[in-house]
C-alpha positions in Angstrom: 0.0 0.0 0.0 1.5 3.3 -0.8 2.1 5.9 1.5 0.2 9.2 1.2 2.4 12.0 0.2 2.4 14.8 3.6 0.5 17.8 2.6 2.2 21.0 3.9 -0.9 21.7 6.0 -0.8 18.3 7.3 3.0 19.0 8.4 2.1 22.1 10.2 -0.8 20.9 12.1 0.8 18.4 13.4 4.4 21.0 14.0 1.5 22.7 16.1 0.6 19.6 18.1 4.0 18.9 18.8 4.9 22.2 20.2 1.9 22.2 22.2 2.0 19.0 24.0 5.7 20.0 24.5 4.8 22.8 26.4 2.9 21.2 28.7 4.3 19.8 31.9 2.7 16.3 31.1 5.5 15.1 29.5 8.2 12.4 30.6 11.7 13.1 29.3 11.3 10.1 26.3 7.7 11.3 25.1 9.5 15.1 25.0 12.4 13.3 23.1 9.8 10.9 20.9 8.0 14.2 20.2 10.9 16.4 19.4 12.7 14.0 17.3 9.2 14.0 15.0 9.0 17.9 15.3 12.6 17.7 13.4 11.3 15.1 11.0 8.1 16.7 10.1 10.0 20.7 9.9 12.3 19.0 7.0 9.0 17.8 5.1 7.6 21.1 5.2 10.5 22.9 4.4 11.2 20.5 1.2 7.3 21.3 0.5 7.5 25.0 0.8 10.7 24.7 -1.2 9.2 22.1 -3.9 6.3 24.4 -4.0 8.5 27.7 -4.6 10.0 26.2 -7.6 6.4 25.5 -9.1 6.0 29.2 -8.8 8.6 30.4 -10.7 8.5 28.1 -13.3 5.2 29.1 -13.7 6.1 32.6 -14.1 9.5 32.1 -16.7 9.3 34.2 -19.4 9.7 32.8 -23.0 12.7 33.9 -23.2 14.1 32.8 -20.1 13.9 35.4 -17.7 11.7 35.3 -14.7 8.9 37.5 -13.7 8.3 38.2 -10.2 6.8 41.3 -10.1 3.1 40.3 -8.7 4.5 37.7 -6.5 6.3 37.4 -3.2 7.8 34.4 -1.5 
């Protein structure tokens, strides 16, 4: 069964979860660990998203001739 690829909303949501939960005094030193370690994990999905997602855009936006147009947008 394949795997369903992480939205970057998905990745976030969860990034808030994790800081949350971290923040609360609930936590044993391995669930703060277990949680942290997935907070790393799931930044570097969102980050490869948000970067994936930023070279969409300006291919989107190259100019026939080659140049790129990013007047009417900002990353």
């Amino acid at each position: 069964m394949a795997s369903k690829t992480p939205s970057f909303r998905d990745e976030i949501s969860r990034l808030e979860e994790i800081v949350h939960s971290l923040e609360s005094d609930d936590l044993d030193l391995d669930q703060a660990l277990h949680l942290f370690e997935e907070g790393v994990s799931r930044l570097k999905t969102a980050r490869k998203l948000l970067s994936d997602s930023e070279l969409t855009v300006k291919r989107v936006l190259e100019e026939a001739d080659g140049t790129l147009n990013t007047d009417d947008v900002s990353l």
